[in-house]
C-alpha positions in Angstrom: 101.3 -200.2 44.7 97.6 -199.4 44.4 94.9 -200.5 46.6 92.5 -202.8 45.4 88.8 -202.5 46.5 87.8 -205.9 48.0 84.8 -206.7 49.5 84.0 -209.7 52.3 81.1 -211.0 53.8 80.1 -213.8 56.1 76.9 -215.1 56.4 75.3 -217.9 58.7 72.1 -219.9 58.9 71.5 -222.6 61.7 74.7 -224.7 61.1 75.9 -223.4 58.0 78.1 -221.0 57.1 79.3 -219.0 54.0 81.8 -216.6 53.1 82.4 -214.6 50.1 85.3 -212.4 48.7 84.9 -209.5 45.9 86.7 -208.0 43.9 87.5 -206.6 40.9 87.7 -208.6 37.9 86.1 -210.1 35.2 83.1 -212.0 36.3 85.1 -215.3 37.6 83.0 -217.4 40.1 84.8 -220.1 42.4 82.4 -221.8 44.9 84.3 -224.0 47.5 87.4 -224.6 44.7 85.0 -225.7 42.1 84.3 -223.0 39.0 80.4 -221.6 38.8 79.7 -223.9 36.0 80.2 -227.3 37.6 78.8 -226.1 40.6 75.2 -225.1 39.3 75.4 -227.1 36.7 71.8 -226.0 35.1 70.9 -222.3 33.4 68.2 -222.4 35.6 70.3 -222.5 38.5 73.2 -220.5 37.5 70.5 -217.5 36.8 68.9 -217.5 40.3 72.9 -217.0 41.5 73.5 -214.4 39.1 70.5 -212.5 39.8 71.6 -210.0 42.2 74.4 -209.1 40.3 72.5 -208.6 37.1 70.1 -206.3 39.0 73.3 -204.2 39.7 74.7 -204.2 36.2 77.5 -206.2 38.3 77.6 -209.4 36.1 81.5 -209.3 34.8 82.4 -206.5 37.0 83.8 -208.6 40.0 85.3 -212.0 40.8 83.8 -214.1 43.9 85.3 -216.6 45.8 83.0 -218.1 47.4 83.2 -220.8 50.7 80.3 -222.5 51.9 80.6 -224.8 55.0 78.3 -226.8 57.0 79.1 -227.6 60.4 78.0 -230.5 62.9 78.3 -231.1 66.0 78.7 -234.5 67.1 79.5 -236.2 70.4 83.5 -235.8 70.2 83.1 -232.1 69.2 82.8 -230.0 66.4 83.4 -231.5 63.3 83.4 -229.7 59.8 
């Protein structure tokens, strides 16, 4: 069976947290189980997202799975 290339990434700021997997496909964008569209809901919006991967001809070259988290800590612990 061939390998596929995949990429993942994690990245955090303060209490947040947000991981993304890439891989080949056919541009499909889910963000926390939601689909691109209903997440950013404006054109405005959706074209700041799809910005880097316009800059690197990237557009419906990969699918992304995106999962973005916030975390918060209260007084019985961490809580998600």
């Amino acid at each position: 069976m061939p390998e596929t290339e995949e990429f993942v990434a994690t990245g955090r700021r303060k209490t947040s947290v947000a991981r993304i997997r890439m891989t080949p496909g056919t541009g499909k964008i889910d963000i926390n189980g939601r689909s691109f569209e209903d997440y950013f809901p404006t054109v405005p919006l959706q074209n700041v997202v799809l910005q880097p991967l316009q800059t690197a001809k990237a557009v419906n070259a990969y699918d992304l799975s995106i999962n973005a988290t916030e975390l918060r800590v209260c007084s019985a612990g961490i809580r998600a």
